[in-house]
TIRO-760413 format. One record per atom (N, C-alpha, C): residue number from 1; residue in three letters; atom name; x, y, z. Coordinates in Angstrom, 1 decimal, padded with zeros to 4 digits. Example, Ala and Ser with C-alpha at 12.3 -4.5 7.8 and 13.67 -1.06 7.14 Angstrom:
<pavexs>
(1; ALA; N; (013.2; -005.7; 007.8))
(1; ALA; CA; (012.3; -004.5; 007.8))
(1; ALA; C; (013.2; -003.3; 007.8))
(2; SER; N; (012.8; -002.2; 007.1))
(2; SER; CA; (013.7; -001.1; 007.1))
(2; SER; C; (012.9; 000.0; 007.9))
</pavexs>
This chain:
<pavexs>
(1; UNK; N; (089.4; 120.3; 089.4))
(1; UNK; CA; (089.1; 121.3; 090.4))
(1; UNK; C; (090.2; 121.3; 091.5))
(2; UNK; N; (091.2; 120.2; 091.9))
(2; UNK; CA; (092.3; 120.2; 092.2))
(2; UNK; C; (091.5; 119.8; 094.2))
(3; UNK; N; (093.2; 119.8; 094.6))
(3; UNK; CA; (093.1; 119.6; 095.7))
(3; UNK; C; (091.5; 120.2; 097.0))
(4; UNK; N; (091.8; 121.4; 096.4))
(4; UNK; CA; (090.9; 122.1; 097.5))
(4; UNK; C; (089.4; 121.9; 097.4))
(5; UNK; N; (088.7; 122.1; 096.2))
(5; UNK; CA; (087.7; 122.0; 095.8))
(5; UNK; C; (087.0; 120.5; 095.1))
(6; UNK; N; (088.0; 119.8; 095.1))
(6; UNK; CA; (087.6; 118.2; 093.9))
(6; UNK; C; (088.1; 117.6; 094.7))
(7; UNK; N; (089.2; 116.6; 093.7))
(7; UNK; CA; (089.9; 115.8; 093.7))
(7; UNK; C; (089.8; 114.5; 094.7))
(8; UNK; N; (088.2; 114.4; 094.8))
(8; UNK; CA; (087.8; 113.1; 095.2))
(8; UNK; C; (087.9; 111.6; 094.8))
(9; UNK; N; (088.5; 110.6; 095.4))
(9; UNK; CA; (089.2; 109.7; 094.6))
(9; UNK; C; (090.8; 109.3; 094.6))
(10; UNK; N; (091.2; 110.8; 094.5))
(10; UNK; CA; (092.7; 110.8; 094.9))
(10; UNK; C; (093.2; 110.2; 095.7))
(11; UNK; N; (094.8; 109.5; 096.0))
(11; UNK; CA; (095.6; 109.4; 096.9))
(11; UNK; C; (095.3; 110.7; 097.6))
(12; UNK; N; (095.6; 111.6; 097.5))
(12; UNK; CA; (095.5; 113.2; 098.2))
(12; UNK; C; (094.2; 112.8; 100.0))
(13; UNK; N; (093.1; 112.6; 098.6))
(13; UNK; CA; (091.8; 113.2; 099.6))
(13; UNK; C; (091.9; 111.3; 100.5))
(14; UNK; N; (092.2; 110.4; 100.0))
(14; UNK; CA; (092.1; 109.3; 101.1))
(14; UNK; C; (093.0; 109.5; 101.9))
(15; UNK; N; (094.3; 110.1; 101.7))
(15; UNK; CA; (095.0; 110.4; 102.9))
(15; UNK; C; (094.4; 111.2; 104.1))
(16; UNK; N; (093.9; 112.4; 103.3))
(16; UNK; CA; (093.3; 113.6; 104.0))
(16; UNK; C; (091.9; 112.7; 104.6))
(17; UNK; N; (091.5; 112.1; 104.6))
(17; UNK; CA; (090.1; 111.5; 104.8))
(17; UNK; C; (090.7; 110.2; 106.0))
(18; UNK; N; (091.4; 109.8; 105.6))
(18; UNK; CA; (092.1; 108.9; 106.9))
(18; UNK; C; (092.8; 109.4; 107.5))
(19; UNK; N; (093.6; 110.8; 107.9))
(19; UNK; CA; (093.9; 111.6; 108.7))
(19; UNK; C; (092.2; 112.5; 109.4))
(20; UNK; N; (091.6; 112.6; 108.9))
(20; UNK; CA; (090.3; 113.0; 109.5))
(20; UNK; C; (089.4; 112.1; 110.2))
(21; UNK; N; (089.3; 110.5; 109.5))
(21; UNK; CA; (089.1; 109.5; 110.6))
(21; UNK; C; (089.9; 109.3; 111.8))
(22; UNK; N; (091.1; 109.5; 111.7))
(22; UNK; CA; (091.6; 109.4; 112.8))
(22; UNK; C; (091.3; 110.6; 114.3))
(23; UNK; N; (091.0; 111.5; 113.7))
(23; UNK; CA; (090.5; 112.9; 114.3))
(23; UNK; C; (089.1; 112.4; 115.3))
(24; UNK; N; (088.2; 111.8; 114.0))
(24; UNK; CA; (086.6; 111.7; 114.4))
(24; UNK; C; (086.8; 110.9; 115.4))
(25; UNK; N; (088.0; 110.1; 115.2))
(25; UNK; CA; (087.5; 108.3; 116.5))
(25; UNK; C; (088.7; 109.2; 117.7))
(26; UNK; N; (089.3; 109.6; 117.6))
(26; UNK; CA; (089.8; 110.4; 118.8))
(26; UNK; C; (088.9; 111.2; 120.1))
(27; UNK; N; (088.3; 111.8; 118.7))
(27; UNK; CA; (086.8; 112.3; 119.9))
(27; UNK; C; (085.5; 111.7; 120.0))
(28; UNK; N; (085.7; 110.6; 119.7))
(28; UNK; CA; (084.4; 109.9; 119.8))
(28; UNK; C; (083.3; 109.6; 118.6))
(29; UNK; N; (083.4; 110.1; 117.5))
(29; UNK; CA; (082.8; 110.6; 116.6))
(29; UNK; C; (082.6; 109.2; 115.5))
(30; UNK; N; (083.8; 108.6; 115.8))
(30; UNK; CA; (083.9; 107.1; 114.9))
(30; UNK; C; (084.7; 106.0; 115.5))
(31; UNK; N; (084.4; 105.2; 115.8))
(31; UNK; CA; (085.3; 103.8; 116.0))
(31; UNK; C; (086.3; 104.2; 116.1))
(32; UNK; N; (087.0; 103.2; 117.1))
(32; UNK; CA; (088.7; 103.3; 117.4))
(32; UNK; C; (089.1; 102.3; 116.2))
(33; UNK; N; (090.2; 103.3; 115.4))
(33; UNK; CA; (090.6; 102.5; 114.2))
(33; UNK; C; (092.3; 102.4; 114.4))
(34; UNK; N; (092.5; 101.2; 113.6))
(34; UNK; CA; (093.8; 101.2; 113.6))
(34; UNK; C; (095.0; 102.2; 113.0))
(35; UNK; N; (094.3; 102.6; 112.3))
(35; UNK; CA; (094.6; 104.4; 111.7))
(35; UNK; C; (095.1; 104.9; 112.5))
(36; UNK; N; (094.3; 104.9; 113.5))
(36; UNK; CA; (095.3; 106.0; 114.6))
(36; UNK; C; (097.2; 105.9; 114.7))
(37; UNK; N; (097.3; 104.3; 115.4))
(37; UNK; CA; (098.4; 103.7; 115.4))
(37; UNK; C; (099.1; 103.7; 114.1))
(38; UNK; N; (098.7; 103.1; 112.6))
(38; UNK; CA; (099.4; 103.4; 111.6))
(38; UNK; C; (100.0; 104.8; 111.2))
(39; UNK; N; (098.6; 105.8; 111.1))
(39; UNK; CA; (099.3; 107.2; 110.6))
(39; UNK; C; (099.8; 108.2; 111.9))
(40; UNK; N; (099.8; 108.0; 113.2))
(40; UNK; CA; (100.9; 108.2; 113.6))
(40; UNK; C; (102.3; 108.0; 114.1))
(41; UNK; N; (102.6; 106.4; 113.0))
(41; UNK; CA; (103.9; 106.1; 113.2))
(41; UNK; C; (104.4; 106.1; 111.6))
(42; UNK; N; (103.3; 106.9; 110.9))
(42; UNK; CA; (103.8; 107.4; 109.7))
(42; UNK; C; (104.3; 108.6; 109.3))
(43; UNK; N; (103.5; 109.5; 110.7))
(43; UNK; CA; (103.9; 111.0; 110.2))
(43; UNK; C; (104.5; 111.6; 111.7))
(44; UNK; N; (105.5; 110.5; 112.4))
(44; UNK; CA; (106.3; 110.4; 113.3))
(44; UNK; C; (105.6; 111.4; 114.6))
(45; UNK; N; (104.1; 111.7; 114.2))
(45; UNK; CA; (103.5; 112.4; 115.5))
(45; UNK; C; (103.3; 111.7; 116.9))
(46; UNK; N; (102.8; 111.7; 117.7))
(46; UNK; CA; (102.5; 111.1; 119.1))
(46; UNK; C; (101.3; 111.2; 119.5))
(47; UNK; N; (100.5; 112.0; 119.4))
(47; UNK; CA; (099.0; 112.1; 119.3))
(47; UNK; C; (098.3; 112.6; 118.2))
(48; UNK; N; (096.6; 112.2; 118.1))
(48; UNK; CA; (095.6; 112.3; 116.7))
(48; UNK; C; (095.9; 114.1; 117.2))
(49; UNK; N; (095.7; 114.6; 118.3))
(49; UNK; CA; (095.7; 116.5; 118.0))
(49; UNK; C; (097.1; 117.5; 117.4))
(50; UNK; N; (098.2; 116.3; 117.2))
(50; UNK; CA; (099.7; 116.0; 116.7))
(50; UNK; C; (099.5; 116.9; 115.1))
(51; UNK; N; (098.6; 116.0; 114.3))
(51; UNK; CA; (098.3; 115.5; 112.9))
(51; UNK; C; (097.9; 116.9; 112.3))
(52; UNK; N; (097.2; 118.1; 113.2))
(52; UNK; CA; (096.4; 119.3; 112.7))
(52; UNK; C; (097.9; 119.8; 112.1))
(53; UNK; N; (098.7; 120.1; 113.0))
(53; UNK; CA; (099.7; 120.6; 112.1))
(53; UNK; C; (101.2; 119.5; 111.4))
(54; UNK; N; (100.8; 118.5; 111.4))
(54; UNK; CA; (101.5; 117.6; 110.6))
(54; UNK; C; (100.7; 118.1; 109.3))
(55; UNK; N; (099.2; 118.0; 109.4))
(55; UNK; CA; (098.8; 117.9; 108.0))
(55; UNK; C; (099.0; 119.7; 107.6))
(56; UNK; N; (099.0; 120.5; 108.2))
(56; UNK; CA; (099.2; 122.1; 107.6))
(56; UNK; C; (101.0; 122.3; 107.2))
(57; UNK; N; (101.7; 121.1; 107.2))
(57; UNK; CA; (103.0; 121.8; 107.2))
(57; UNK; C; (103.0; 120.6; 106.1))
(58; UNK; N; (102.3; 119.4; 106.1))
(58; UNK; CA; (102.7; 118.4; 104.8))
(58; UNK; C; (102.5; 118.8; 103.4))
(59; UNK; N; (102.8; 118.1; 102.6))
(59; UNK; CA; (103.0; 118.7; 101.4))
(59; UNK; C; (101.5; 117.5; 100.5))
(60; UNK; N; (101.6; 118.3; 099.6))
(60; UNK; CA; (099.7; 117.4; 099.1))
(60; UNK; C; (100.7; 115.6; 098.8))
(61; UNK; N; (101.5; 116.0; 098.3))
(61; UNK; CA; (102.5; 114.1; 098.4))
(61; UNK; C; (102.7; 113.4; 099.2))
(62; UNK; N; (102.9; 114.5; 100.5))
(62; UNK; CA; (102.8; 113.7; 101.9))
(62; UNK; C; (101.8; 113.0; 101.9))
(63; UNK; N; (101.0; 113.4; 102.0))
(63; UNK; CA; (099.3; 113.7; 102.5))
(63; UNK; C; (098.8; 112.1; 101.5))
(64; UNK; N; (098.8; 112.4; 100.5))
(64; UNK; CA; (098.6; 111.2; 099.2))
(64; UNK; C; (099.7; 109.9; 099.8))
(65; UNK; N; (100.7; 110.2; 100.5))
(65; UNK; CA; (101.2; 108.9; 100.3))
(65; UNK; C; (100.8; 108.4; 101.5))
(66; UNK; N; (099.6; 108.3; 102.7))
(66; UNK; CA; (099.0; 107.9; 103.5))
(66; UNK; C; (098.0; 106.9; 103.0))
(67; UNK; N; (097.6; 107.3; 101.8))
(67; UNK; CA; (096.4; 106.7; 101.1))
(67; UNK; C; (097.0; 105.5; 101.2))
(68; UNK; N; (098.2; 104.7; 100.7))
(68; UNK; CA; (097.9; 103.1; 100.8))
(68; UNK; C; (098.3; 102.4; 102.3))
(69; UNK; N; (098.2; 103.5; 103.1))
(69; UNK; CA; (098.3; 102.7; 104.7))
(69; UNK; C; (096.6; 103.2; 104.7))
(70; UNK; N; (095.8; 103.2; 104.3))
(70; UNK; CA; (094.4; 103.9; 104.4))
(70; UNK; C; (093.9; 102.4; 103.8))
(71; UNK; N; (094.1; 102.2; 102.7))
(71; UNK; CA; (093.6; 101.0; 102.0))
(71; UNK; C; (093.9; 100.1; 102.3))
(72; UNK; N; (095.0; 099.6; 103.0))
(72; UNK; CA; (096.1; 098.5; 103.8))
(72; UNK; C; (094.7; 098.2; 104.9))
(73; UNK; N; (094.7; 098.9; 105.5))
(73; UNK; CA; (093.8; 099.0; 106.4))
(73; UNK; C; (092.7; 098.8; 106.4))
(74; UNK; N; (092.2; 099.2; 105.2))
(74; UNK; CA; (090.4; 098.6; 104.6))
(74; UNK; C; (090.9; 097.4; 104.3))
(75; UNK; N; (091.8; 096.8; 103.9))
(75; UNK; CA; (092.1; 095.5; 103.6))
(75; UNK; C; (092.3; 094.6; 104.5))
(76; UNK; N; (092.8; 094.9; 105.6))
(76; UNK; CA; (092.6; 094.7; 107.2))
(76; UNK; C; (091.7; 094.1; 108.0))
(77; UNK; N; (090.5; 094.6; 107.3))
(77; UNK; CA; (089.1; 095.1; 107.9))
(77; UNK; C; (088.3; 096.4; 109.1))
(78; UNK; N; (089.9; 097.1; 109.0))
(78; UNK; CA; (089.1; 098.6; 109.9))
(78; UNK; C; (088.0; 099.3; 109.0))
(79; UNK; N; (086.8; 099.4; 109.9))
(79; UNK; CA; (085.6; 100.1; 109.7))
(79; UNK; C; (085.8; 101.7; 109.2))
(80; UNK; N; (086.8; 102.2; 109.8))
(80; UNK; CA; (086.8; 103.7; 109.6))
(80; UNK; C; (087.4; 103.8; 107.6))
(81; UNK; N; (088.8; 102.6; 108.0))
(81; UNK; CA; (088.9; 103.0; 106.3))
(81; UNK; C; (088.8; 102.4; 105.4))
(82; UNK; N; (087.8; 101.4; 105.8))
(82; UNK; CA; (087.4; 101.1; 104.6))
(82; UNK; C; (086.1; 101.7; 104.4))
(83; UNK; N; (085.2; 102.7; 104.9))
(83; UNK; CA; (084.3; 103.6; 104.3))
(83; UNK; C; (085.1; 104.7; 103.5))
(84; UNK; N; (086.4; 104.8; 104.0))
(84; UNK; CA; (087.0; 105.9; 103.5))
(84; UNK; C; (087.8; 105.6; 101.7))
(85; UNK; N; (087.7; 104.5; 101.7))
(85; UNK; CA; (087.6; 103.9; 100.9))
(85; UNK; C; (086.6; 103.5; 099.8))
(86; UNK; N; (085.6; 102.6; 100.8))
(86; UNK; CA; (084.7; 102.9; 099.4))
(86; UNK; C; (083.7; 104.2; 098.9))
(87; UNK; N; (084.1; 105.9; 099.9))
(87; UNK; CA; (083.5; 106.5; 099.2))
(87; UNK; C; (084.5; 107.3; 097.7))
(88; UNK; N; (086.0; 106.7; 097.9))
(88; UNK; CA; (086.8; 106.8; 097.1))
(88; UNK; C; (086.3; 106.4; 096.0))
(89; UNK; N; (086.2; 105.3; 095.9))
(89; UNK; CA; (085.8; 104.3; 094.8))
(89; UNK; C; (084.5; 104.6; 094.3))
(90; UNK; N; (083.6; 105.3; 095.4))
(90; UNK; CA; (082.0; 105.9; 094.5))
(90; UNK; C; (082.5; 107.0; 093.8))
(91; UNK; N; (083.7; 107.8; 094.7))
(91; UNK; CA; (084.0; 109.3; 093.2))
(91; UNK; C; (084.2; 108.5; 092.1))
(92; UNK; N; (085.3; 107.6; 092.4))
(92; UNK; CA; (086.1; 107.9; 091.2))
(92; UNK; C; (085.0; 107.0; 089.8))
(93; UNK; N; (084.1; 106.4; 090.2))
(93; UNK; CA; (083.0; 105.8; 089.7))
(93; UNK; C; (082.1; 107.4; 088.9))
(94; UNK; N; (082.1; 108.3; 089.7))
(94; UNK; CA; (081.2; 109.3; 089.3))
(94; UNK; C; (082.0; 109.6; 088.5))
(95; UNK; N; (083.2; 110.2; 088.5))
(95; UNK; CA; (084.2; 110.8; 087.8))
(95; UNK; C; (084.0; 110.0; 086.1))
(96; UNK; N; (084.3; 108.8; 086.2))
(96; UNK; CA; (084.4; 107.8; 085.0))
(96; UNK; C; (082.8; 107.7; 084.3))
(97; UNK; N; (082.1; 108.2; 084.8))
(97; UNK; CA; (080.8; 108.5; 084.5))
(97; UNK; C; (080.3; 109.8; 083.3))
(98; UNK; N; (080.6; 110.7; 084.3))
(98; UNK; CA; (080.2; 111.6; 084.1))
(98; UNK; C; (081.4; 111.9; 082.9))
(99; UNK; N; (082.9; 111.3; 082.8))
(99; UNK; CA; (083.3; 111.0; 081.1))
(99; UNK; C; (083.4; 110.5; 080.0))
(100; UNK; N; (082.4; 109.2; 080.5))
(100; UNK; CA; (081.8; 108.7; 079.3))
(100; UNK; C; (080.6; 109.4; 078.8))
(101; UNK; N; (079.6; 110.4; 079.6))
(101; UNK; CA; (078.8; 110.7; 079.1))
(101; UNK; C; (079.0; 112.1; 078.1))
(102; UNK; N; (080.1; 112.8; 078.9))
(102; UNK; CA; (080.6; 114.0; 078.1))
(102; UNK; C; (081.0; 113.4; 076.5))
(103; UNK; N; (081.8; 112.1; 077.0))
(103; UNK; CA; (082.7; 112.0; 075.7))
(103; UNK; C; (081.0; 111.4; 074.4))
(104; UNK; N; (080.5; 110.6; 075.1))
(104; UNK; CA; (079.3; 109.9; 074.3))
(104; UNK; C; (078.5; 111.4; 074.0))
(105; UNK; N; (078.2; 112.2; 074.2))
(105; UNK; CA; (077.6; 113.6; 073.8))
(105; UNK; C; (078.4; 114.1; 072.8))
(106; UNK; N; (079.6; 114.2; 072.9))
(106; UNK; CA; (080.2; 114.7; 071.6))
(106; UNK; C; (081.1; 113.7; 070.4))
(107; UNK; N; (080.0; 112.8; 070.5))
(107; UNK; CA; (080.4; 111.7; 069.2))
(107; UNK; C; (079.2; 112.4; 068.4))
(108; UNK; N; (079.8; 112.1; 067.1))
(108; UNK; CA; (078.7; 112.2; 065.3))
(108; UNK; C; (077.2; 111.8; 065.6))
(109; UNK; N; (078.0; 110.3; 066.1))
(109; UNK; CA; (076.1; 109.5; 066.0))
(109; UNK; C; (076.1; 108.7; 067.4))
(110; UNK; N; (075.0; 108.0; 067.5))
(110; UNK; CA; (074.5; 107.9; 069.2))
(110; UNK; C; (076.0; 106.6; 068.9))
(111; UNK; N; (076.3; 106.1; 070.1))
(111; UNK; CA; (076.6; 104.9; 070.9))
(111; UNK; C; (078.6; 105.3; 070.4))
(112; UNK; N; (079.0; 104.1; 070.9))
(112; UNK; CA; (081.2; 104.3; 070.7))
(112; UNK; C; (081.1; 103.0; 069.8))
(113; UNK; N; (082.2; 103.7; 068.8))
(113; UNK; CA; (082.8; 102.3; 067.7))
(113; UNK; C; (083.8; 101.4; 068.7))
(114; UNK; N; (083.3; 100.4; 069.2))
(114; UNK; CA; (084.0; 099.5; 070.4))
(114; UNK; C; (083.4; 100.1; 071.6))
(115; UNK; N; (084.5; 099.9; 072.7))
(115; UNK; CA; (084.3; 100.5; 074.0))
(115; UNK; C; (085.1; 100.9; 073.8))
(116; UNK; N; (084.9; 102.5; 074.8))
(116; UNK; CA; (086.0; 103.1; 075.7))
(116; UNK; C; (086.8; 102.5; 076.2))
(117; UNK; N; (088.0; 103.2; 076.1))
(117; UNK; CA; (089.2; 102.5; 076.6))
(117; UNK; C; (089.4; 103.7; 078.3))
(118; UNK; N; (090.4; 102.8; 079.3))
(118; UNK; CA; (090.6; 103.0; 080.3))
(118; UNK; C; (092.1; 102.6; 080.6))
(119; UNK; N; (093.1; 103.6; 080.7))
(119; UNK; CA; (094.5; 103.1; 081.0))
(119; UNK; C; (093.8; 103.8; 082.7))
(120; UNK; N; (094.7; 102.5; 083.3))
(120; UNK; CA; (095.0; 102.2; 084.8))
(120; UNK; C; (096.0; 103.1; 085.2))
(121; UNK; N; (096.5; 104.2; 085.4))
(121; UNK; CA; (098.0; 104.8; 085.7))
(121; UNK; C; (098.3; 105.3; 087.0))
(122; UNK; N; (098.8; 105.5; 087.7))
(122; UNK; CA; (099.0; 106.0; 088.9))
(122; UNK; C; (099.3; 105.5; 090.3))
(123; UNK; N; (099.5; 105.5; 090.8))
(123; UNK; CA; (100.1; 105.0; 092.1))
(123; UNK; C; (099.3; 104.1; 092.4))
(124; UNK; N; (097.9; 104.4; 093.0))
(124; UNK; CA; (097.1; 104.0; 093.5))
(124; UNK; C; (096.2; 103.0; 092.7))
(125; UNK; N; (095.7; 102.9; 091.6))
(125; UNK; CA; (095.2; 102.2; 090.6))
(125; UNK; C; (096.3; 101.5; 089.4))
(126; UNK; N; (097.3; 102.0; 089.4))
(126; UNK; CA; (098.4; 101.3; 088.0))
(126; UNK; C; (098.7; 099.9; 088.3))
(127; UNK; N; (099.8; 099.7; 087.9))
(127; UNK; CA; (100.1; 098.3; 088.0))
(127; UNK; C; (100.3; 098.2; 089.5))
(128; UNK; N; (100.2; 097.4; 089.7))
(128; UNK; CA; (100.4; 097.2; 091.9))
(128; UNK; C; (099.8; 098.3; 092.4))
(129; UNK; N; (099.1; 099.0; 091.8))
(129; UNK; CA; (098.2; 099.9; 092.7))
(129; UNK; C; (097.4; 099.4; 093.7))
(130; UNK; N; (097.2; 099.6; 094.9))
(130; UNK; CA; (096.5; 098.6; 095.7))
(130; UNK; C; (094.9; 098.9; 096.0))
(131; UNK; N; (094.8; 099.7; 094.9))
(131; UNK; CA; (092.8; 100.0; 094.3))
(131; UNK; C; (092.7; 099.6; 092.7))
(132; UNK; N; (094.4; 098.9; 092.1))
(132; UNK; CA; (093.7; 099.1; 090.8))
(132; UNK; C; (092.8; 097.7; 090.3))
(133; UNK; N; (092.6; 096.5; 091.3))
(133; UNK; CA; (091.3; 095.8; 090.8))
(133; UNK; C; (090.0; 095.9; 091.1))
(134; UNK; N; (089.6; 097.0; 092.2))
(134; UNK; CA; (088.8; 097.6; 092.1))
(134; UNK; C; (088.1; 098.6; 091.1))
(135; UNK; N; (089.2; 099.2; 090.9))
(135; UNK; CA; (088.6; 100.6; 089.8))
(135; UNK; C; (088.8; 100.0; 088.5))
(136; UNK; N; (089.6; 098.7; 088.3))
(136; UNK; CA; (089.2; 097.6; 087.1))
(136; UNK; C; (087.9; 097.1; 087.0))
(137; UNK; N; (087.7; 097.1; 088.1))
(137; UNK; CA; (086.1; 096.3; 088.4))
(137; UNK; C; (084.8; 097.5; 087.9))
(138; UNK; N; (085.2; 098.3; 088.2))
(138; UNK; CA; (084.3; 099.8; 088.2))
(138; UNK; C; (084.4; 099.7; 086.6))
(139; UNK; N; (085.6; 100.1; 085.9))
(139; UNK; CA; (085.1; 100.5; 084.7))
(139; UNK; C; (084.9; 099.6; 083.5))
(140; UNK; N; (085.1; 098.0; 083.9))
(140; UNK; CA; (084.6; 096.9; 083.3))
(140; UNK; C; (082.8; 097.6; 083.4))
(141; UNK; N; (082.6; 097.1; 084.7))
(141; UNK; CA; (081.0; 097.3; 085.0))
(141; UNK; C; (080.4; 098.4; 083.9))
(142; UNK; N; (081.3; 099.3; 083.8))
(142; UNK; CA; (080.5; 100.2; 082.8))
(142; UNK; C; (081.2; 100.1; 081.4))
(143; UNK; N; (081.2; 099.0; 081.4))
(143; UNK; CA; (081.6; 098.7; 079.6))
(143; UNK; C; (082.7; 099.0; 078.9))
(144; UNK; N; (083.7; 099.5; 079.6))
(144; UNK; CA; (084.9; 100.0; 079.4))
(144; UNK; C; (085.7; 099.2; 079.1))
(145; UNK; N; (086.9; 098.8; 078.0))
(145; UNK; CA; (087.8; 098.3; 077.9))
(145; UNK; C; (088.9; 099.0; 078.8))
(146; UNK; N; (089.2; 098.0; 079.6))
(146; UNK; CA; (091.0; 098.5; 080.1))
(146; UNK; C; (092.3; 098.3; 079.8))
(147; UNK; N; (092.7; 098.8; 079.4))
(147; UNK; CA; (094.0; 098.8; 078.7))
(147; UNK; C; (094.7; 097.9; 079.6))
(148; UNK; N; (095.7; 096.8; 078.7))
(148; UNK; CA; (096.8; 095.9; 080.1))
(148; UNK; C; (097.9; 096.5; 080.1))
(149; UNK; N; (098.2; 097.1; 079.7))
(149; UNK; CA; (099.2; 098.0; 080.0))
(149; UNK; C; (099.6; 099.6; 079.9))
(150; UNK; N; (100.3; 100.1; 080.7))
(150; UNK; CA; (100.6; 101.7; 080.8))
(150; UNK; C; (100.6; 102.0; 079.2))
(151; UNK; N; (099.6; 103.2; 079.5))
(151; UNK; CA; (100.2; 103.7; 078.1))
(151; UNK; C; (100.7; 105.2; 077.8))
(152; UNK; N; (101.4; 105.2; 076.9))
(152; UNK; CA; (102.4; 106.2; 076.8))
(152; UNK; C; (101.2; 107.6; 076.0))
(153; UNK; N; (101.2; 108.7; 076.5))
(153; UNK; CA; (100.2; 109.4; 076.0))
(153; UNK; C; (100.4; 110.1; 074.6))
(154; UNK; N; (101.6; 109.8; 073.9))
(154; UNK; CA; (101.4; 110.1; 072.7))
(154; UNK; C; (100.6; 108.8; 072.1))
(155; UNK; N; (100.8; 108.0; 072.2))
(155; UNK; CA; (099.9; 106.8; 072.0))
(155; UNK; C; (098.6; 106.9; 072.0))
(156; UNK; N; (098.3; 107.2; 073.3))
(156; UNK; CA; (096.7; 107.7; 073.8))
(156; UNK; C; (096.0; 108.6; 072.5))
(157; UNK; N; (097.2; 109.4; 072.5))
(157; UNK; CA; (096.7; 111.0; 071.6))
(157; UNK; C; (096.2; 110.1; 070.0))
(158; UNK; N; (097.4; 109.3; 069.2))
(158; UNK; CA; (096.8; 108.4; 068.3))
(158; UNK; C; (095.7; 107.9; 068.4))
(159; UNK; N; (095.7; 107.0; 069.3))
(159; UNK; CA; (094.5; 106.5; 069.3))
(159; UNK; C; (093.1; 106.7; 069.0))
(160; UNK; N; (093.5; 107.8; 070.3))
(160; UNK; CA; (092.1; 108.7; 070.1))
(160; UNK; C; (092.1; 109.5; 068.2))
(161; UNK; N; (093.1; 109.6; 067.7))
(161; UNK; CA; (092.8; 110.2; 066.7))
(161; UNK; C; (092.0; 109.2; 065.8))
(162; UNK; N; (092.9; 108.2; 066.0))
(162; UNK; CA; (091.9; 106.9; 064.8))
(162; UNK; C; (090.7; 106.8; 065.3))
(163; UNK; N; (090.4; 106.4; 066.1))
(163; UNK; CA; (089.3; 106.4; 067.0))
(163; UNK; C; (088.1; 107.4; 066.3))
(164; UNK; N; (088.4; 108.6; 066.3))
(164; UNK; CA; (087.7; 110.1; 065.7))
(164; UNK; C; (087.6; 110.1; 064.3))
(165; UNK; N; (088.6; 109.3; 063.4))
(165; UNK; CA; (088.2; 109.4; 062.3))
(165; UNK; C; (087.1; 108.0; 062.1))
(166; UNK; N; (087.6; 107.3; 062.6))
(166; UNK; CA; (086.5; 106.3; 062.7))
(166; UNK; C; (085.1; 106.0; 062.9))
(167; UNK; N; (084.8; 107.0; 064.0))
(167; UNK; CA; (083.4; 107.4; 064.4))
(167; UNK; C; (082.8; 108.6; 063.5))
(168; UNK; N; (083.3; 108.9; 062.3))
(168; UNK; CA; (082.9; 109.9; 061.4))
(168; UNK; C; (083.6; 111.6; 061.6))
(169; UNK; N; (084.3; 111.7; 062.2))
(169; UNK; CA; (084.6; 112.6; 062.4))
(169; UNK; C; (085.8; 113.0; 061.2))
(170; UNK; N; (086.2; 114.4; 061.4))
(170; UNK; CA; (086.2; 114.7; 060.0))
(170; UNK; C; (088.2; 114.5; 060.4))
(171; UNK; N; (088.1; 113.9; 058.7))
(171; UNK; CA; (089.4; 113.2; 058.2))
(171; UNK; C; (091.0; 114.2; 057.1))
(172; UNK; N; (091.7; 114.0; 056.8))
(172; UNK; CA; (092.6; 115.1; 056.2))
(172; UNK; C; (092.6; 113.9; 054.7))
(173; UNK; N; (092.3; 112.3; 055.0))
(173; UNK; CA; (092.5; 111.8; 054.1))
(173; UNK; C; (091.7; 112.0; 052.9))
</pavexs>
């Protein structure tokens, strides 16, 4: 659904979400967080009412690359981001959900030959991602194998092919 409408979970929306904590505890709305002082000596502004047009002139990369001073910070123990945090980690839980059940609906017969697999990739969850043993944690919990290393998506694309002929799906052999 992309930035505007989705993309809960994202670097993007925890940026945008700890730029918006910072907003709430400005006016009273949430705890004085350390947020404040971090993302305004990140996006060289001088005050939280600075940020309205730091964030309209940033680019969605800007914005995303706040996200690991956001989780820095839940690691910290600031209250503001680490809710902002773990509602990150409930999408991206829904997200991984709601694709095992798509994908388990359009298998042959009930249940997966093995588990699902889960490559870790991305800034935020890949290798040194600073959520990726969390969201390891998340898709273990739901039965998921994770892949230990990046994988290259023509690879992925195999896989998944054997995978398809394996669960009965139909074969050229």
């Amino acid at each position: 659904w992309g930035h505007l409408l989705g993309d809960e979970g994202s670097g993007y929306r925890i940026g945008l979400d700890g730029l918006c904590g910072v907003v709430r505890a400005s006016d009273g709305r949430e705890p004085q967080t350390m947020l404040t002082r971090v993302l305004l000596q990140a996006t060289g502004e001088a005050e939280p009412r600075d940020l309205v047009g730091w964030a309209a002139r940033a680019t969605k990369g800007e914005i995303a690359a706040l996200s690991v001073l956001v989780a820095n910070a839940a690691r910290e123990g600031d209250t503001v981001a680490a809710r902002v945090i773990h509602r990150a980690l409930g999408a991206i839980r829904e997200h991984l959900v709601a694709v095992l059940e798509g994908v388990a609906a359009q298998q042959p017969s009930p249940g997966w030959e093995g588990r699902p697999a889960v490559a870790m990739v991305g800034g935020l969850i890949g290798v040194k991602g600073v959520l990726m043993e969390a969201v390891r944690g998340i898709a273990l919990d739901l039965g998921c194998e994770v892949l230990p290393e990046p994988v290259v998506p023509e690879r992925g694309a195999l896989r998944n092919a054997i995978s398809t002929t394996r669960c009965g799906g139909r074969s050229n052999s």
